[in-house]
N, C-alpha and C positions, 0 to 999 in steps of 0.2 A: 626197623629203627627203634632205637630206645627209649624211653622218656622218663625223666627224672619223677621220683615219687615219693613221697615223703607219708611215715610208720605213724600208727594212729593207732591209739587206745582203743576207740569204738568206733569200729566201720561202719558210714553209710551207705558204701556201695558205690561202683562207677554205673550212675545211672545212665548215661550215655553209652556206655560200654567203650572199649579200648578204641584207643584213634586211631584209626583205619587209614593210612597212608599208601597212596601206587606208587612206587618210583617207575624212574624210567632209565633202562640203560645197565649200563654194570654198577658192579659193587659200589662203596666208597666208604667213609669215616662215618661216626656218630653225629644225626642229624644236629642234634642237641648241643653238640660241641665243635663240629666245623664252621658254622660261622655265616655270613649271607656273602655269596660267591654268582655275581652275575654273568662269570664265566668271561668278561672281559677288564678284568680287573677294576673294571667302576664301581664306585661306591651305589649299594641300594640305597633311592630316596622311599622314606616311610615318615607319615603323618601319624603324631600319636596325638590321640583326643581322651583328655581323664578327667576327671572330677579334680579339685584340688586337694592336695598333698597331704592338706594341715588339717582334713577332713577326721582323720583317725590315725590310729598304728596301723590298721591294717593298707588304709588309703598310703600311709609311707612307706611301707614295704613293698604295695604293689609299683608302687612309682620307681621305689630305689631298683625294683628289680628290673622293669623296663630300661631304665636307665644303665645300668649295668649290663646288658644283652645287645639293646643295637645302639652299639658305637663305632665309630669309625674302624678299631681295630677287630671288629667284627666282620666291617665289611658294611657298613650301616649309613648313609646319613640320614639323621632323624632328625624332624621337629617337633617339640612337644607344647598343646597347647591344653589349660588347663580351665572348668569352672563349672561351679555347681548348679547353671541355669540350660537349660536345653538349648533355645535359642544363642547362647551364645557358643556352644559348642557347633551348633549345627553350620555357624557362619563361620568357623573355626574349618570345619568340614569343607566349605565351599573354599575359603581360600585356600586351604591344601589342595582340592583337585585343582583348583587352577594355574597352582605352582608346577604341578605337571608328577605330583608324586607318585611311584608305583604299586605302594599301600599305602591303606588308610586303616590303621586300628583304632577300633570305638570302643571306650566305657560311657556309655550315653547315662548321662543325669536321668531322663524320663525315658519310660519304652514308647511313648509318641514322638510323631511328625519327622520319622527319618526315611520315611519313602522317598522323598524327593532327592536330596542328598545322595542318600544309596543309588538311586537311580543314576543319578549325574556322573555319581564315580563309575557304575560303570560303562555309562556310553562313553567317558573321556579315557577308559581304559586302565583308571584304577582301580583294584583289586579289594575289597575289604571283608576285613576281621574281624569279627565283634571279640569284646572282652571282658569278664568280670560279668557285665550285663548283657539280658539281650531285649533287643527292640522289637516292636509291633510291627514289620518290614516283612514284605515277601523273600523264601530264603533265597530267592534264584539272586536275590541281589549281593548276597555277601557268599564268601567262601566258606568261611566256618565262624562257631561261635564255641569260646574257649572259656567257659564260666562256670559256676559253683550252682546247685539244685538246691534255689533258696526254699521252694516248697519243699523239699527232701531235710533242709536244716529246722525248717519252722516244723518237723513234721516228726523229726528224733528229739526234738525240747519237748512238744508236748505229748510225745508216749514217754518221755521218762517223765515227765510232770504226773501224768497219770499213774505211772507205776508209785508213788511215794503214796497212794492211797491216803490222801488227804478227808477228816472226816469232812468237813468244808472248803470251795476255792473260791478265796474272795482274792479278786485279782487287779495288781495296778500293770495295766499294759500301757509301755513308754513305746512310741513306735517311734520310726526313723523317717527320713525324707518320705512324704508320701508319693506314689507316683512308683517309687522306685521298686526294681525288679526286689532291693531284699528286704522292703517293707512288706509288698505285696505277698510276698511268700513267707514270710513270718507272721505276719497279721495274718493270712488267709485260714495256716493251719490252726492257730489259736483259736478265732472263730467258731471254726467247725467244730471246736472240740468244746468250746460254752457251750454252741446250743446243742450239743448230743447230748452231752454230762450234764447241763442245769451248772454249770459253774455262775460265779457270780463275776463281773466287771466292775469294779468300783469307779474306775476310771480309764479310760482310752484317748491317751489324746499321743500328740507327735512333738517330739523333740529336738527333731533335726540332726539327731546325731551327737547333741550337742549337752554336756555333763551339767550345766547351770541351766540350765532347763528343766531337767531331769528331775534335780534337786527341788525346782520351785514345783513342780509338779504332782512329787511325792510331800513336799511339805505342805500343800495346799490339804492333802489328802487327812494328812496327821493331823492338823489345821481345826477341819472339819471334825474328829473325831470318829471318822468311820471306818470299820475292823477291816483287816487286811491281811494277809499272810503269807502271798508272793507278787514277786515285784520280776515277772517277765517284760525286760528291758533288750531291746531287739540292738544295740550294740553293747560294748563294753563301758564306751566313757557315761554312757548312757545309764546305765547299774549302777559305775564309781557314782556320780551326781546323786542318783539316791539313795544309794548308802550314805552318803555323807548327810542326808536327811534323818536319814533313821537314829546314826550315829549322837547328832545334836539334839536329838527326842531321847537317847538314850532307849533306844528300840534294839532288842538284841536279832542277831539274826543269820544266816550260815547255816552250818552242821547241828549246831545245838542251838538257836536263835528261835526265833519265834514264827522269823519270818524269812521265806526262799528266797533266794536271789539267784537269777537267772540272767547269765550278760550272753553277749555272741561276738565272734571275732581269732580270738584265741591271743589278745595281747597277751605278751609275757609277766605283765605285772599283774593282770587280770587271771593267769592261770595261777600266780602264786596266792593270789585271794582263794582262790580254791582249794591248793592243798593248805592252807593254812586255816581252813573248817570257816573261813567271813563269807566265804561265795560256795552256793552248793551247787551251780553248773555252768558252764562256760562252754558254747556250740564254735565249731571249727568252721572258719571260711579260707579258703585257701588261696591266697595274694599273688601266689608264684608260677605265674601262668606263661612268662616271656619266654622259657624253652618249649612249651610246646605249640607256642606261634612260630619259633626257632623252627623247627621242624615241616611248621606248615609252610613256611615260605622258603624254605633248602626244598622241599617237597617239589612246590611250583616252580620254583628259579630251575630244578633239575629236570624239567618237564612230566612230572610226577602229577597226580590225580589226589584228590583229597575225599574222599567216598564216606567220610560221618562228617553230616551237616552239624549235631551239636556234639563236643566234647567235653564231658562232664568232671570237673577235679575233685579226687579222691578226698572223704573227710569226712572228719569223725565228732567226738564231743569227747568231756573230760567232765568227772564229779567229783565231789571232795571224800569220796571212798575209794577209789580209783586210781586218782591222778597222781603219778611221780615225777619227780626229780627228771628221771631221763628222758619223760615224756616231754615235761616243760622243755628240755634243754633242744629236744629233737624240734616240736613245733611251734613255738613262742613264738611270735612274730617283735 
């Protein structure tokens, strides 16, 4: 079976390695593109559980794309429920099982407290799929998990951070929702790489994702008067926000600036900051995950086997020596 994949600048590798699908039985179409077929012409019921929408570009992409995948003329009916608290997702969770769905795909806000939950779905006979993120859950309870190797993205930011051989790194690190899988994995690798190298943290605090945060955060910094020279900002809106501090300091910064900017995500408006020398790196997270759930559940609906617990989505980074037009046009989000 096939699965769609999308051309990258600079590969991080499918640290999962390729998704390992059994069918069962004879031939047939492209998992990817026939559709969900429960073989008796009824509509699949599927419980979708996401962070909200308005979270990012990337949070809209992944949503429009779920959205676009299981519909009705897919063969789909879906509910989608959305919020950026664990708890209420997780209740979100419980009344899907109990509407009697036969998956449950999860982007869990936190990697705790989804034991119980996962458990329920499956003694009631739902099926689930993690997404985007993955949870602190034994695997036996989910089918697979279809996400980005946020330690693998936090972990190509700072070997190219280290490659620009900096004579000093005084560093303002913006983090994102704490808690969450692409905090933890972008914080985790930056850490590691203070305390080997002696870099310097001028600041560490969390922004929620959130670009007026960002900005107070960086201006507190400027504020103070304490030297600084990259601004690893673990999303995108999260980078615009401080730049737009830097900006009103009259701080230069990019390719020839003074000071690095580092965002993650791959917005489209965030990759034109980069070829345009104002951002010198923008890390790839890849949103477009609804086909190769497509395939996990044509996989099971066909009495097929799913044999890789994690599958890992392809993806790369972009620098403002590097990055083109065609690139922008291939992966923008």
């Amino acid at each position: 079976m096939s699965i769609s994949r999308r051309n990258f600048l600079k590969g991080a590798g499918l640290a999962g390695g390729t998704l390992a699908l059994v069918g069962c039985g004879g031939g047939g179409g492209d998992a990817a593109t026939d559709g969900g077929d429960s073989g008796s012409g009824e509509l699949i019921s599927v419980g979708i559980i996401n962070n909200d929408p308005n979270e990012s570009g990337y949070r809209t992409a992944n949503d429009k794309d779920m959205k676009e995948t299981f519909t009705e003329e897919n063969g789909f009916k879906a509910e989608f429920a959305y919020s950026m608290k664990n708890e209420e997702q997780i209740a979100s969770a419980q009344q899907f099982i109990q509407n009697g769905v036969k998956y449950l795909l999860v982007s869990a806000a936190d990697t705790a407290g989804w034991d119980t939950p996962l458990q329920d779905a499956k003694d009631a006979g739902t099926q689930t799929i993690l997404f985007d993120r993955v949870v602190d859950a034994p695997e036996d309870l989910y089918v697979a998990a279809v996400v980005s190797d946020m330690d693998a993205e936090g972990q190509t930011a700072v070997d190219w951070l280290t490659d620009q051989g900096l004579s000093e790194y005084n560093i303002i690190h913006i983090q994102g929702v704490m808690g969450s899988s692409a905090q933890v994995g972008r914080t985790g690798a930056l850490d590691k790489a203070v305390e080997a190298n002696g870099w310097n943290l001028v600041t560490q605090q969390a922004a929620d994702w959130n670009a007026e945060t960002a900005q107070q955060i960086t201006q507190s910094v400027i504020d103070a008067g304490t030297p600084f020279n990259v601004i690893y900002a673990e999303n995108d809106d999260m980078a615009k926000g401080a730049v737009a501090a830097l900006d009103a300091a009259g701080i230069t910064h990019g390719k020839d600036g003074d000071v690095i900017i580092m965002g993650f995500d791959h917005n489209t408006w965030a990759l034109e900051e980069v070829m345009a020398g104002n951002w010198n790196y923008d890390g790839q997270c890849n949103p477009y995950q609804a086909s190769t759930i497509l395939d996990i559940i044509n996989t099971l609906e066909s009495g097929g086997e799913v044999t890789e617990k994690k599958i890992i989505m392809e993806e790369g980074y972009a620098d403002c020596d590097n990055v083109t037009q065609e690139y922008i046009d291939e992966n923008g989000i």
